[in-house]
C-alpha positions in Angstrom: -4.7 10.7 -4.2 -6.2 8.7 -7.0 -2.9 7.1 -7.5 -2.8 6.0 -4.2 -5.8 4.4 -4.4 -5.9 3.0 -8.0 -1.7 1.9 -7.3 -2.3 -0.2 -4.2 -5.6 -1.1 -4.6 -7.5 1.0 -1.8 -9.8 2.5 -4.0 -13.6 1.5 -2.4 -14.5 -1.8 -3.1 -16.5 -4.1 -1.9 -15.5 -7.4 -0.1 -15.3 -9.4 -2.9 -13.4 -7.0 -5.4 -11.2 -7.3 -2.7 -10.9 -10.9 -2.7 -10.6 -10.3 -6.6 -7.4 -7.8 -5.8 -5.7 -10.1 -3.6 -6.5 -12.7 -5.5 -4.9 -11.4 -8.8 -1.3 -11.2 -6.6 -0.8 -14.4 -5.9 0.1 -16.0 -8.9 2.2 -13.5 -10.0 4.0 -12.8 -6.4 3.8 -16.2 -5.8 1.8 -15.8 -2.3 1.1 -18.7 0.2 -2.7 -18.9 0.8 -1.4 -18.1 4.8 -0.3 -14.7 2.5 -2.9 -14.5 0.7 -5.3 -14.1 4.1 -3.1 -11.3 6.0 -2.5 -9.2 2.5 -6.4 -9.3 2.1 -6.7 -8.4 5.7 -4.3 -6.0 5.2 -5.4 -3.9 2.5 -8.8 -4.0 4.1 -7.8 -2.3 7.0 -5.3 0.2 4.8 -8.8 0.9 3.1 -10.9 1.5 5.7 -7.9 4.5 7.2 -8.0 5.9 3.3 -11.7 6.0 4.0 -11.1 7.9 6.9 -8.6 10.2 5.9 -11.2 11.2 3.1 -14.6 11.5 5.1 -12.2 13.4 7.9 -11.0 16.5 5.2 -14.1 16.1 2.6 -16.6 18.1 4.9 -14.2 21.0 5.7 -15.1 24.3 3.7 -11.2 25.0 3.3 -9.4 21.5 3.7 -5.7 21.5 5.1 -3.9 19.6 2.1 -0.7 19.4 3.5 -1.8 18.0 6.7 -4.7 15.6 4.6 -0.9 14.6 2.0 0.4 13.8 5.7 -2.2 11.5 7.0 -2.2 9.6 3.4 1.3 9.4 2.9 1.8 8.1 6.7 -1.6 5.6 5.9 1.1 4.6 3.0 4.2 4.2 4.5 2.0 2.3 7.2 1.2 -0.2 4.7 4.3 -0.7 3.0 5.9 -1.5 6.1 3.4 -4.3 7.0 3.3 -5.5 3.6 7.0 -6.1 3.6 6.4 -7.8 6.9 4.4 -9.8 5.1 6.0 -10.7 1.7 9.4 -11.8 0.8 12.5 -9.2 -0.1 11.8 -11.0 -3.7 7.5 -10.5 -3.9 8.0 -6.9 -2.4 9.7 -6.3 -5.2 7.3 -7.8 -7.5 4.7 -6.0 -6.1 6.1 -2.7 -6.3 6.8 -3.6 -10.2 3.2 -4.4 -10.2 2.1 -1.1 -8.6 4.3 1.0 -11.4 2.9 -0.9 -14.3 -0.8 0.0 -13.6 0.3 3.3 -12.7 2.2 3.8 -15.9 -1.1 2.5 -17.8 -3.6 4.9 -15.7 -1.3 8.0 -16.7 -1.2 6.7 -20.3 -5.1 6.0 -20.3 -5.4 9.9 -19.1 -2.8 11.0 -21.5 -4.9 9.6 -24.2 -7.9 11.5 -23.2 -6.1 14.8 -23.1 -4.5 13.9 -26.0 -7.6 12.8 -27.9 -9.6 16.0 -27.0 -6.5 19.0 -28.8 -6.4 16.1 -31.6 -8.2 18.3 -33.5 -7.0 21.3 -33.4 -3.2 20.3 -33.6 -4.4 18.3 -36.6 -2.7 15.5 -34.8 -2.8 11.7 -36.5 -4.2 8.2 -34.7 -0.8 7.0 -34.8 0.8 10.7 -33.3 -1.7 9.9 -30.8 -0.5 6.7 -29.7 3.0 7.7 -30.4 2.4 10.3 -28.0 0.8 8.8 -25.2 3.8 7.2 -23.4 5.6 10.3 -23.4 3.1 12.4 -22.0 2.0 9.7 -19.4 5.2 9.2 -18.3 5.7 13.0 -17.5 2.5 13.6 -15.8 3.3 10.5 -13.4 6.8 11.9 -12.9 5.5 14.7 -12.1 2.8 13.7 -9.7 5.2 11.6 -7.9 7.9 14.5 -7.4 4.9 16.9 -6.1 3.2 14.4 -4.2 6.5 13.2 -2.0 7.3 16.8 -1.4 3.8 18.3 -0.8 3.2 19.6 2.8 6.5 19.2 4.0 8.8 22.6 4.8 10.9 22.8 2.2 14.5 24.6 2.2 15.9 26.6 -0.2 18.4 23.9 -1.9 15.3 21.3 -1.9 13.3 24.0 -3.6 15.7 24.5 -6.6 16.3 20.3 -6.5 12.8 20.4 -7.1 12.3 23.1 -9.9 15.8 21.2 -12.0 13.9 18.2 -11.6 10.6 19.4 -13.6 12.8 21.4 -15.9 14.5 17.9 -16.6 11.2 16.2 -16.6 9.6 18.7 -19.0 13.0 18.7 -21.2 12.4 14.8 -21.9 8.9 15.1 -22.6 9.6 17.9 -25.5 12.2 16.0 -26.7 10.2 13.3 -27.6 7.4 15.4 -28.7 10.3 17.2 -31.6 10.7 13.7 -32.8 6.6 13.1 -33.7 4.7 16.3 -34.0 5.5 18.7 -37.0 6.9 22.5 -36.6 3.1 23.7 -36.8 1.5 20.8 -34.8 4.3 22.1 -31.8 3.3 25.8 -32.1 -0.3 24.6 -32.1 0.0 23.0 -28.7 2.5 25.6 -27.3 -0.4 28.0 -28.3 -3.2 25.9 -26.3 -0.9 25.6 -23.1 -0.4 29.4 -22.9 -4.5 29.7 -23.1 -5.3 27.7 -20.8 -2.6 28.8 -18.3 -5.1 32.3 -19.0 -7.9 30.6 -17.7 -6.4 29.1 -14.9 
């Protein structure tokens, strides 16, 4: 949900972070000032039914998530379709290059953070660390994309084992890239952590 929010800008703001938001687009998409007015007008409104959708599930004791993934991925779709109303076949595109970039940096930035807090115990360097991050950001936004498209939909058996291949692969590329940095030791460290804290989970 966070990456919906954070990705296309819906997060809570006030008016004139909005303005900001909008405002950051047009250069870079190349936006008329006409555009400029109905994309602001636009995400305002996409806001205000992310708003909703969050107020509506947040005072329920036991929330339904696949029907609250439903309302936000239809508030999405929603969007997208006016948006591309809206823009050009050409700043669409921009935009959605726009979208992955600062969702490739938010998975990075929380990459970091996890990464930052085993450094010590997997003995890890600065520049393993930053070597690192990329990978494992990448992986967790795969990953959150796959789960978040398929979440609270009925799912059939071939879909199921689609889905399953597809983290296997995901999880595949990410140790890969992890052989090529961390040591022997550093690798047994972290295989260690995961298996404790799949314990306390």
């Amino acid at each position: 949900m966070l990456v919906l929010f954070i990705a296309l800008g819906a997060a809570a703001q006030d008016e004139s972070s909005m303005t900001e938001i909008v405002g950051g687009l047009k250069e870079p998409l190349d936006l008329s000032d006409k555009q400029v007015a109905q994309v602001q007008t636009l995400l305002t409104e996409y806001r205000a039914k992310m708003d909703g959708i969050l107020l509506k599930y947040e005072d329920q004791d036991e929330p339904d998530v696949g029907a609250m993934i439903g309302e936000i991925r239809g508030a999405r779709d929603g969007y997208g379709k006016d948006l591309q109303g809206i823009l050009s076949k050409e700043q669409y595109e921009k935009y959605r290059t726009k979208v992955d970039g600062i969702l490739a940096d938010m998975f990075n930035d929380l990459a970091e953070i996890r990464l930052m807090d085993v450094q010590p115990q997997l003995d890890l360097t600065d520049s393993q660390v930053e070597r690192l991050t990329p990978i494992l950001g990448k992986s967790m936004l795969s990953t959150v994309r796959l789960l978040f498209e398929n979440a609270g939909t009925r799912l059939s058996l071939p879909k199921k084992v689609s889905i399953g291949k597809t983290l296997k692969k995901i999880e595949k590329e990410k140790r890969a890239g992890m052989d090529q940095i961390m040591t022997p030791e550093q690798l047994a460290a972290y295989d260690s952590y995961k298996e404790e804290q799949k314990k306390k989970k």
